[in-house]
N, C-alpha and C positions, 0 to 999 in steps of 0.2 A: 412709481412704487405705490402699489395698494397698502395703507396702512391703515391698521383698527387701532383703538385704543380704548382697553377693557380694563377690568379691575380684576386685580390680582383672587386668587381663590389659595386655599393652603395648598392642594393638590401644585402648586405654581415651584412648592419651595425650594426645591431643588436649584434650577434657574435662578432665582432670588439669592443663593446663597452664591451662585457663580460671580452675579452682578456684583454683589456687595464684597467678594474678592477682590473683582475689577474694581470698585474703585478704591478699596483698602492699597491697593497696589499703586495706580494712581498718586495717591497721596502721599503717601511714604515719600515721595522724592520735598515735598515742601515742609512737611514735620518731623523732624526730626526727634518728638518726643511719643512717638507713637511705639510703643515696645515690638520687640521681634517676637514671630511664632506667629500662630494662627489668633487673631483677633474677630470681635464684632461690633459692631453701629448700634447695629439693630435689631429689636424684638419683631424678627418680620411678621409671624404668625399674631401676635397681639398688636402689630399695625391693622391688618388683613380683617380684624375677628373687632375693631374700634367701631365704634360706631360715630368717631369723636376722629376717623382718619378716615384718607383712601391710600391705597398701594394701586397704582395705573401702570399699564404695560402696553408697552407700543409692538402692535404682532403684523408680519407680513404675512403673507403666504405660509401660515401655519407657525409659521418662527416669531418665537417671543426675542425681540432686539433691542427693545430698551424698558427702564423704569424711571419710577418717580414716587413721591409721595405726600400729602399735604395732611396734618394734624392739627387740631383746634389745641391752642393753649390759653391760659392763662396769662392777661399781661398781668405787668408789674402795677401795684396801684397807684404809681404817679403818672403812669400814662393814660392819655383822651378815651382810648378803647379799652372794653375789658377784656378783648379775647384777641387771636391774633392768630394765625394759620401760619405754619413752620412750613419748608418745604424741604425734601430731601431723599436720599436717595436715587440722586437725578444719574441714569448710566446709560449710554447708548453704545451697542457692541460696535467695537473697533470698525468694520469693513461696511459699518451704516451711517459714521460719523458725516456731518457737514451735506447731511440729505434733507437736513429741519424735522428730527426726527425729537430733537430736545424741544425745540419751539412746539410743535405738536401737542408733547406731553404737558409742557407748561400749560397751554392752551387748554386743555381737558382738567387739570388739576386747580386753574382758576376759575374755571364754569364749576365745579363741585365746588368750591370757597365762595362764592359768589349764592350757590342754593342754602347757606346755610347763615347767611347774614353777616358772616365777619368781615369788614373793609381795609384789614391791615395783613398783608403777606410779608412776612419775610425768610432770607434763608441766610446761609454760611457757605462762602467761598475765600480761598486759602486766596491772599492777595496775589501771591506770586504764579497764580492758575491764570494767565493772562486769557486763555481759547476761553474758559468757563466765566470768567466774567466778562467778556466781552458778549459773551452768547445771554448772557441774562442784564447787561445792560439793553444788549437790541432790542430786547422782549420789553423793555420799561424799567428794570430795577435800577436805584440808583444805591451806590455808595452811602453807608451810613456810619457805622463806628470802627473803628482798625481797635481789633485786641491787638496788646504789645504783650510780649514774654521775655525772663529774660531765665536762664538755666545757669544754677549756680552750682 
Protein backbone atom coordinates (compact mmCIF):
# COMPACT_ATOMS: atom_id res chain seq x y z
CA UNK A 1 0.00 0.00 0.00
CA UNK A 2 1.34 3.54 -0.94
CA UNK A 3 0.63 5.65 2.07
CA UNK A 4 1.26 9.58 2.51
CA UNK A 5 0.96 11.20 5.61
CA UNK A 6 -0.10 14.93 5.55
CA UNK A 7 -1.55 17.39 7.81
CA UNK A 8 -4.98 17.94 7.87
CA UNK A 9 -6.17 21.51 6.04
CA UNK A 10 -10.01 22.74 7.01
CA UNK A 11 -11.05 21.89 3.48
CA UNK A 12 -10.44 18.11 5.29
CA UNK A 13 -13.38 18.64 7.68
CA UNK A 14 -15.90 16.79 6.54
CA UNK A 15 -13.92 13.41 6.68
CA UNK A 16 -12.59 14.62 10.13
CA UNK A 17 -16.06 14.77 11.43
CA UNK A 18 -16.74 11.08 9.72
CA UNK A 19 -13.51 9.90 11.79
CA UNK A 20 -14.42 11.38 14.96
CA UNK A 21 -18.10 9.56 14.63
CA UNK A 22 -16.06 6.40 14.14
CA UNK A 23 -14.55 6.69 16.96
CA UNK A 24 -17.43 8.30 19.10
CA UNK A 25 -19.05 4.90 18.08
CA UNK A 26 -16.08 2.85 19.08
CA UNK A 27 -16.14 3.96 22.44
CA UNK A 28 -19.59 4.10 23.46
CA UNK A 29 -19.24 0.28 24.04
CA UNK A 30 -16.51 1.06 27.06
CA UNK A 31 -18.19 4.37 28.58
CA UNK A 32 -21.03 4.09 29.61
CA UNK A 33 -21.03 7.71 30.66
CA UNK A 34 -20.75 9.15 27.41
CA UNK A 35 -24.63 10.78 26.79
CA UNK A 36 -26.81 9.64 23.55
CA UNK A 37 -27.31 11.79 20.48
CA UNK A 38 -24.75 13.48 18.41
CA UNK A 39 -21.55 14.33 20.46
CA UNK A 40 -18.06 15.93 20.00
CA UNK A 41 -14.13 15.45 21.16
CA UNK A 42 -12.96 17.92 19.34
CA UNK A 43 -12.41 21.40 18.09
CA UNK A 44 -10.95 19.95 14.71
CA UNK A 45 -10.71 23.18 12.88
CA UNK A 46 -8.94 25.02 16.03
CA UNK A 47 -6.63 21.67 16.09
CA UNK A 48 -5.84 22.37 12.27
CA UNK A 49 -5.54 26.48 12.60
CA UNK A 50 -2.85 25.59 16.37
CA UNK A 51 0.20 26.23 15.83
CA UNK A 52 0.76 24.72 19.43
CA UNK A 53 -0.97 21.08 17.31
CA UNK A 54 -0.95 18.99 14.17
CA UNK A 55 -4.01 17.04 12.80
CA UNK A 56 -1.99 14.14 10.37
CA UNK A 57 -4.03 11.99 7.94
CA UNK A 58 -2.83 8.85 6.53
CA UNK A 59 -3.97 9.09 2.53
CA UNK A 60 -3.84 6.18 -0.14
CA UNK A 61 -4.50 6.60 -3.48
CA UNK A 62 -6.29 9.76 -3.19
CA UNK A 63 -8.40 8.39 0.01
CA UNK A 64 -8.08 10.00 3.32
CA UNK A 65 -7.99 6.36 5.78
CA UNK A 66 -6.88 7.42 8.97
CA UNK A 67 -6.06 10.37 11.52
CA UNK A 68 -4.33 11.36 14.35
CA UNK A 69 -3.27 14.28 16.43
CA UNK A 70 -0.63 15.60 18.76
CA UNK A 71 -1.00 19.22 20.94
CA UNK A 72 1.61 20.98 23.12
CA UNK A 73 0.18 21.31 26.74
CA UNK A 74 1.02 22.43 29.78
CA UNK A 75 2.28 20.00 32.36
CA UNK A 76 1.14 20.10 35.82
CA UNK A 77 3.96 22.12 37.98
CA UNK A 78 5.06 19.01 40.01
CA UNK A 79 6.24 17.37 37.16
CA UNK A 80 10.18 17.21 35.49
CA UNK A 81 8.90 18.86 32.24
CA UNK A 82 6.99 21.78 31.53
CA UNK A 83 5.12 20.78 28.45
CA UNK A 84 4.06 17.61 27.20
CA UNK A 85 2.39 16.48 23.77
CA UNK A 86 -1.25 14.83 24.02
CA UNK A 87 -2.08 12.49 21.32
CA UNK A 88 -5.47 11.85 19.99
CA UNK A 89 -7.78 11.35 17.60
CA UNK A 90 -6.04 8.20 16.49
CA UNK A 91 -8.71 6.45 13.72
CA UNK A 92 -8.04 4.21 10.92
CA UNK A 93 -10.97 3.30 8.60
CA UNK A 94 -12.44 -0.11 9.25
CA UNK A 95 -11.13 -2.11 5.74
CA UNK A 96 -7.36 -0.52 6.56
CA UNK A 97 -7.16 -1.77 10.06
CA UNK A 98 -4.02 -4.10 11.08
CA UNK A 99 -2.02 -2.72 7.73
CA UNK A 100 0.33 -0.31 10.46
CA UNK A 101 -1.49 2.41 9.24
CA UNK A 102 -1.75 3.57 13.08
CA UNK A 103 2.09 2.85 13.59
CA UNK A 104 2.50 5.11 10.57
CA UNK A 105 0.66 7.83 11.96
CA UNK A 106 2.25 7.58 15.48
CA UNK A 107 5.40 7.70 13.52
CA UNK A 108 4.81 11.11 11.71
CA UNK A 109 3.16 12.69 14.96
CA UNK A 110 6.41 11.88 16.97
CA UNK A 111 8.85 13.22 14.33
CA UNK A 112 6.49 16.77 14.55
CA UNK A 113 6.74 16.35 18.85
CA UNK A 114 10.35 15.71 18.53
CA UNK A 115 10.79 19.26 16.07
CA UNK A 116 9.50 21.11 18.62
CA UNK A 117 11.45 20.01 21.81
CA UNK A 118 8.92 18.38 24.15
CA UNK A 119 10.33 14.83 25.60
CA UNK A 120 7.18 13.72 27.17
CA UNK A 121 4.04 12.07 25.08
CA UNK A 122 1.34 11.00 26.33
CA UNK A 123 -2.39 9.75 25.39
CA UNK A 124 -5.85 8.08 26.66
CA UNK A 125 -6.92 4.61 26.01
CA UNK A 126 -10.09 3.04 27.58
CA UNK A 127 -8.50 0.09 29.51
CA UNK A 128 -10.96 -2.35 28.25
CA UNK A 129 -9.69 -1.18 24.25
CA UNK A 130 -7.38 -4.29 24.52
CA UNK A 131 -6.59 -3.98 20.03
CA UNK A 132 -5.68 -0.09 20.98
CA UNK A 133 -3.60 -0.59 23.63
CA UNK A 134 -1.78 -3.39 22.60
CA UNK A 135 -1.12 -1.23 19.32
CA UNK A 136 0.46 1.64 21.36
CA UNK A 137 2.23 -0.49 23.72
CA UNK A 138 4.19 -2.01 20.37
CA UNK A 139 4.92 1.33 19.42
CA UNK A 140 6.73 1.95 23.17
CA UNK A 141 3.83 3.45 25.41
CA UNK A 142 3.75 2.15 28.55
CA UNK A 143 0.79 1.98 31.17
CA UNK A 144 0.79 4.76 33.43
CA UNK A 145 -2.29 5.71 35.74
CA UNK A 146 -5.82 3.76 35.48
CA UNK A 147 -8.75 6.51 36.22
CA UNK A 148 -11.39 4.69 38.48
CA UNK A 149 -15.12 6.07 38.28
CA UNK A 150 -17.69 5.03 40.16
CA UNK A 151 -21.61 6.36 38.93
CA UNK A 152 -23.88 6.89 41.72
Amino acid sequence: MDLVIRAAVAADAEILLEFESGIIKAERPFDNSLREGEIHYYDLLELIRSPRATVLLAVTEHEIIGSGYAKILPAKPYQKYKEYAYLGFMYVKPAFRGQGVSQKILEALIAWVKTTGVTEVRLNVYDENTAAKKAYQKFGFRPNLLEMRLEL
